[in-house]
C-alpha positions in Angstrom: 14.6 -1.0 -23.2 13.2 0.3 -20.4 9.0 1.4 -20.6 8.3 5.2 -19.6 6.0 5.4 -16.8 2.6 6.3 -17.2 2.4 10.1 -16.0 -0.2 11.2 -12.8 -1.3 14.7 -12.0 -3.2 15.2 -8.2 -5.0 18.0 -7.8 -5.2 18.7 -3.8 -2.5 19.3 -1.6 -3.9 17.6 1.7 -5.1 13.6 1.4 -3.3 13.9 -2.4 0.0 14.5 -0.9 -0.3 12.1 1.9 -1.9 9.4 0.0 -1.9 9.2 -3.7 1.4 10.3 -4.3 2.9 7.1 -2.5 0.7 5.1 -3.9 0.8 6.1 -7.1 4.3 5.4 -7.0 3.9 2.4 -5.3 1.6 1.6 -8.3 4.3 2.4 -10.9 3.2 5.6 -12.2 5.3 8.9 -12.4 3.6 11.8 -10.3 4.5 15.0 -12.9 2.2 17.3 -11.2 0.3 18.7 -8.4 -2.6 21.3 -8.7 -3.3 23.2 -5.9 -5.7 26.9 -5.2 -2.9 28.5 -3.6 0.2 28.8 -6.0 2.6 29.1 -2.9 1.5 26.8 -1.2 1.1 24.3 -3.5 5.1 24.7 -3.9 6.1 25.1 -0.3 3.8 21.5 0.6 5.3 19.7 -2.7 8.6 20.5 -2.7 9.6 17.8 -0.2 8.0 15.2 -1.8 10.2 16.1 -5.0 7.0 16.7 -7.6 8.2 18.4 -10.6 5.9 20.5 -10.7 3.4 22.6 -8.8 0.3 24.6 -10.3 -2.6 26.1 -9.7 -4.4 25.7 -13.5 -5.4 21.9 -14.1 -6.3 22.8 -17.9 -3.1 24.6 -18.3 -0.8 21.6 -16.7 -3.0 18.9 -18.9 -2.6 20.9 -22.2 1.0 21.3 -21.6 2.2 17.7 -20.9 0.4 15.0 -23.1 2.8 12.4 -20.7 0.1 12.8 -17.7 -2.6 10.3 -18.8 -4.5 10.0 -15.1 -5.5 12.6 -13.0 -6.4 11.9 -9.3 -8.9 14.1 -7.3 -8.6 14.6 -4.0 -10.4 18.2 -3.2 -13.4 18.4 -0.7 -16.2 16.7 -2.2 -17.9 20.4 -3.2 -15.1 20.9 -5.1 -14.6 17.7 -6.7 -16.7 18.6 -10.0 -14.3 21.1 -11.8 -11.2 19.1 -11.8 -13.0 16.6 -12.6 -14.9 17.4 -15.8 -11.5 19.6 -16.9 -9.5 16.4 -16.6 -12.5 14.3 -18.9 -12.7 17.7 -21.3 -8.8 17.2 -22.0 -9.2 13.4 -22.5 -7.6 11.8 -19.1 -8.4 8.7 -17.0 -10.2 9.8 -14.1 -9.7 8.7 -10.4 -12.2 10.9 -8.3 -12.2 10.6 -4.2 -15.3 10.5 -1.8 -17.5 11.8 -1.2 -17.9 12.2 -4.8 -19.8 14.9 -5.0 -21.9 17.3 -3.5 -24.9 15.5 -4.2 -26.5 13.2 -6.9 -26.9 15.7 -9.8 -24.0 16.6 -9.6 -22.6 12.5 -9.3 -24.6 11.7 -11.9 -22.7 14.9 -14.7 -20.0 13.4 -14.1 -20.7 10.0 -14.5 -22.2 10.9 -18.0 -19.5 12.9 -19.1 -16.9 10.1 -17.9 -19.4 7.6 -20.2 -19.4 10.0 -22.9 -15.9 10.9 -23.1 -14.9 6.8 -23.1 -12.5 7.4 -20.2 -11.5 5.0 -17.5 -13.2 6.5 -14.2 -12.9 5.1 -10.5 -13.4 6.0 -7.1 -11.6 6.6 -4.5 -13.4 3.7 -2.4 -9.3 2.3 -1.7 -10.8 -0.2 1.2 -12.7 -2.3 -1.1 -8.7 -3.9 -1.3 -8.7 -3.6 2.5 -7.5 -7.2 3.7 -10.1 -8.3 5.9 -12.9 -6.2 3.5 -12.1 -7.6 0.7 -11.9 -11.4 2.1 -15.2 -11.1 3.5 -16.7 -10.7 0.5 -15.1 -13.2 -1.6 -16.4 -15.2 1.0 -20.1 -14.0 0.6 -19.7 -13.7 -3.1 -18.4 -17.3 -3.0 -21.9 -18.8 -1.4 -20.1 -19.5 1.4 -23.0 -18.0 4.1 -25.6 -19.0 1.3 -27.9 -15.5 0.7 -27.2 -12.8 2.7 -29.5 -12.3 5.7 -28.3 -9.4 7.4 -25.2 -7.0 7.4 -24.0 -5.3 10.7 -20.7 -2.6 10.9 -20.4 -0.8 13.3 -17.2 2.1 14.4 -16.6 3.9 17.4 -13.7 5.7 18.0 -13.0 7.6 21.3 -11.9 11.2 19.2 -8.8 13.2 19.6 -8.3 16.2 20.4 -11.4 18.5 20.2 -9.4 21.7 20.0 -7.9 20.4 16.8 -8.8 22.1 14.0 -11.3 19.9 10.7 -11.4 21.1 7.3 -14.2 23.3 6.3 -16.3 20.2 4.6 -16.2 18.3 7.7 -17.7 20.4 9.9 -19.8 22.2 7.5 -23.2 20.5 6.6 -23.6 22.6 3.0 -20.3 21.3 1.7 -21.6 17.3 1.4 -19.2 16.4 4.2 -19.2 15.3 8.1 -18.8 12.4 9.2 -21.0 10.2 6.4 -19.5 12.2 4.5 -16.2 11.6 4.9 -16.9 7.9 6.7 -20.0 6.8 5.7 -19.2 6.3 2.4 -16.4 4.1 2.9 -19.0 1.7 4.7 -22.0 2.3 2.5 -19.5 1.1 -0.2 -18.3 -2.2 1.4 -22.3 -3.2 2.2 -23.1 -2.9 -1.4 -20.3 -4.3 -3.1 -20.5 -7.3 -0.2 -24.1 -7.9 -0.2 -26.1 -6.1 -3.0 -27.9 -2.3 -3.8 -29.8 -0.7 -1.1 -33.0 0.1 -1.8 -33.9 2.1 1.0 -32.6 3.7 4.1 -33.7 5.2 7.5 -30.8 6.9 9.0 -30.2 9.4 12.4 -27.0 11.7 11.9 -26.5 13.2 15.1 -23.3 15.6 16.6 -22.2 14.0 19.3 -19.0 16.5 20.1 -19.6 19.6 22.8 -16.7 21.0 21.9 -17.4 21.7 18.6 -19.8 24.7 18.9 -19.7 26.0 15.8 -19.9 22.4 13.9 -23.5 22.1 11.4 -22.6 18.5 10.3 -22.9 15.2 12.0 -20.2 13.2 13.8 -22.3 10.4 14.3 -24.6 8.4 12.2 -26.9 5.0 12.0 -27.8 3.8 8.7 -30.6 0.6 8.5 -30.7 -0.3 5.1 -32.4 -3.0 2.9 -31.3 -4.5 -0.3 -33.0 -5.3 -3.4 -32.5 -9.5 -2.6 -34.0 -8.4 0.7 -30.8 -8.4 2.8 -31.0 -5.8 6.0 -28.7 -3.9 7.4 -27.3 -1.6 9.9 -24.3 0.5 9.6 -23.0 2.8 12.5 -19.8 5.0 13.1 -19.2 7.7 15.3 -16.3 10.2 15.0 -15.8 10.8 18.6 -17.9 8.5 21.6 -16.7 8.2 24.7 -14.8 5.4 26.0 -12.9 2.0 24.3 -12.5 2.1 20.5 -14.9 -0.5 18.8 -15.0 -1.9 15.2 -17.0 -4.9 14.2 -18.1 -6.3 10.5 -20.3 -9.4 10.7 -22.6 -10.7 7.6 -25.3 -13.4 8.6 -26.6 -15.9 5.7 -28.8 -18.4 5.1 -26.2 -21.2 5.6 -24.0 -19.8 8.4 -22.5 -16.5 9.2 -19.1 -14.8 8.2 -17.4 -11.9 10.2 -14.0 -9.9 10.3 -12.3 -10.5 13.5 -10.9 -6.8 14.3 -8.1 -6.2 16.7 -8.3 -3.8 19.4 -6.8 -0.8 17.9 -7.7 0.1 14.1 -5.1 -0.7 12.0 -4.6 -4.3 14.0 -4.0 -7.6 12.1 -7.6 -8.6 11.2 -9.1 -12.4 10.3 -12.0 -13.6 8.5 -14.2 -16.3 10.0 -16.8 -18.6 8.9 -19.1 -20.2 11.0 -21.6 -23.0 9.3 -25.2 -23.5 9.6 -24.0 -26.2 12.3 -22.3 -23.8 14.4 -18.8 -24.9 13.3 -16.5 -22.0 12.7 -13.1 -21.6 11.2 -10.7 -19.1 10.0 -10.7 -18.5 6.3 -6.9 -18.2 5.0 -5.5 -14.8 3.8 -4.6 -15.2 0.3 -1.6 -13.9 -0.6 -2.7 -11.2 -3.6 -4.9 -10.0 -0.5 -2.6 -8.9 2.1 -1.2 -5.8 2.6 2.4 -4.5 3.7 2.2 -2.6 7.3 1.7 0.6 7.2 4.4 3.4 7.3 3.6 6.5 8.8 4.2 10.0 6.3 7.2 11.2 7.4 7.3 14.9 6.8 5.9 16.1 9.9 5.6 20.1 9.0 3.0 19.0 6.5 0.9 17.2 9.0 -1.6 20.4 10.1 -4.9 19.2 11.0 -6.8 16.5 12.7 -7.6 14.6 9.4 -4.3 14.9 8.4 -3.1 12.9 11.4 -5.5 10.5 10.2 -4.5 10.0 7.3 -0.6 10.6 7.6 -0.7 6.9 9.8 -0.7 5.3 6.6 -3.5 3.2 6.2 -4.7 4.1 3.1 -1.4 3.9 1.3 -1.1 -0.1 0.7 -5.2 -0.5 -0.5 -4.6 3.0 -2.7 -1.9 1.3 -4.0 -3.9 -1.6 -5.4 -6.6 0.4 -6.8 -4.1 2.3 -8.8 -2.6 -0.8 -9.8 -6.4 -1.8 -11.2 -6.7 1.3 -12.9 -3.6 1.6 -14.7 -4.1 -2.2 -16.0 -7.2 -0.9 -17.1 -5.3 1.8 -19.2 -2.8 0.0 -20.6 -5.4 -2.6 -22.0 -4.6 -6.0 -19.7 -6.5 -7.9 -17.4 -5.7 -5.8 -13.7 -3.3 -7.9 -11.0 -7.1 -8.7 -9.1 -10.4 -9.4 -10.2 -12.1 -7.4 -8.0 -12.6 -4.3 -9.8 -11.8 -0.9 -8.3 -15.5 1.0 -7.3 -16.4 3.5 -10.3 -18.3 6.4 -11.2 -21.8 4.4 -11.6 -20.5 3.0 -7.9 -19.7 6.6 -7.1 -23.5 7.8 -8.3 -25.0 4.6 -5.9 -23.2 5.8 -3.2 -24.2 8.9 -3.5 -27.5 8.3 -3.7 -27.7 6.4 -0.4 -26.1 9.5 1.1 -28.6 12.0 -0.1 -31.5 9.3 0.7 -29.8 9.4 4.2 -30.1 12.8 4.7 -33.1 13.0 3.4 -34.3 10.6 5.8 -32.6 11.8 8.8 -34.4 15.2 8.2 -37.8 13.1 7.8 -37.3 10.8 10.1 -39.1 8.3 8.2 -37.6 5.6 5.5 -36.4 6.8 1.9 -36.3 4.8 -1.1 -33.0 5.1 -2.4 -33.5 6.5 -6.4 -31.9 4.7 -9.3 -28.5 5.8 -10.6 
């Protein structure tokens, strides 16, 4: 007898559609629904993808089919709060994107009322099961550097087109977004979960773009951070800088020093090395739970709209979503999850959030920020 698929409802019709409905699948859940503002649109962009059903009333599609039990968010980060306290209010698992909110009251509602409710809640933080990311810091975690010294990312990427047009939240500094936003958290996320909870912050968010006039939020941003075991860091990406693409991720220890060799093009076959207190270095094997099938670009072009949405139509995010949604729905069907890493949550979600508003804070300040307890 053949088990009915757990049921999944998205509500956004951009990075949902792209993303989460493959790897939902991919994951082994049934997507019944899509909830969208626009009732015609919602259709028109889900029809291809052969989603039952289109809507623009979360409550409504939650109260009539009991079969959904996880709802995924992926709205702006302003808008993330509604969906996501309907979807505890009616009794669903929770899987909320970032940035998660649009600052850390609001993070830390909706952690409480995930708490309360007794629902499984996770982030959207999909690169934690990232390859090379999530190597590194079994490697960390392992003792392998001894005590983490010192953490360094940095991401340059030369931009595309400046004429092409951002959503709203990326270019728009009251809706939580830009460039931390929408980046930064994705970084501020692999530093803690690789080498322990920031404490404190000085950050510089900058726009670096000319051709973006109109643009109030930053494109660029540099993060030093310090830990509570005392580990520094610096993280650094910029959304459009001149010149050759650059991505490095190195972690220095008391014992030796670990880093992920990048390729020269994101998305390139990545290694993790390990050199010793004695200078010897070595590449740590992939194992194979870790590694991740190549991406497939989205393949319904008249969807594809918008600079983000070339982004995220390449496919990157598909294979690491998938294994986050495989986490979660372990999780909800009361067995131990394929990998014991655990997906990022909402109290991760709140931590994150509160380096990004510490951030801000700081960048307006210009002086180091303590970061506040979630």
């Amino acid at each position: 007898m053949t088990e009915t698929p757990l049921g999944a409802a998205i509500v956004g019709t951009g990075f949902g559609l792209f993303a989460h409905v493959r790897a939902l699948r991919d994951a082994g859940f049934e997507v019944r629904a899509i909830v969208g503002r626009d009732l015609e649109k919602t259709r028109a962009r889900s029809a291809p993808l052969g989603i039952p059903l289109a809507a623009n009333n979360l409550e409504k599609v939650l109260a009539d089919d009991p079969a959904i039990r996880l709802v995924t968010i992926a709205t702006p980060p302003h808008a993330h709060f509604t969906p996501v306290m309907q979807a505890i209010a009616a009794g669903r698992h929770v899987v909320c994107e970032k940035p998660f909110a649009k600052d850390l009251a609001q993070a830390r509602d909706m952690l409480a009322a995930a708490e309360k409710a007794g629902i499984i809640h996770a982030l959207g933080a999909e690169f934690r099961f990232d390859s090379g990311q999530a190597l590194l810091r079994r490697v960390v975690h392992a003792g392998m550097i001894g005590a983490p010294l010192m953490f360094h990312r940095i991401y340059q990427q030369p931009g595309g087109d400046p004429a092409a047009p951002l959503a709203d939240w990326w270019t728009d500094a009251a809706q939580g977004g830009g460039f931390l936003g929408a980046f930064g958290t994705h970084m501020i996320d692999q530093a803690r979960s690789t080498v322990g909870e920031i404490r404190r912050v000085s950050a510089v968010l900058r726009k670096l773009s000319p051709a973006r006039p109109a643009m109030t939020s930053d494109d660029y941003y540099t993060i030093q951070f310090e830990t509570a075991s005392g580990c520094m860091g610096l993280i650094e990406a910029a959304m459009c800088f001149p010149g050759p693409f650059v991505m490095s991720t190195k972690v220095a220890g008391t014992q030796g020093s670990a880093w992920i060799q990048s390729g020269a093009a994101f998305g390139d076959p990545e290694q993790v090395w390990v050199q010793d207190a004695q200078g010897a270095a070595r590449q740590i094997d992939m194992p194979a739970e870790l590694v991740n099938p190549a991406p497939e670009p989205f393949n319904i072009t008249e969807l594809i709209q918008t600079e983000m949405d070339r982004w995220h139509t390449q496919g990157f995010d598909v294979a690491p979503y998938a294994k986050l949604f495989r986490q979660v729905k372990a999780r909800i069907e009361n067995r131990a999850p394929p990998l014991p890493e655990p997906a990022g949550d909402f109290s991760d979600a709140v931590a994150n959030q509160a380096i990004l508003d510490a951030a801000r804070l700081s960048n307006a300040q210009r002086r180091w920020v303590q970061v506040e307890a979630i």
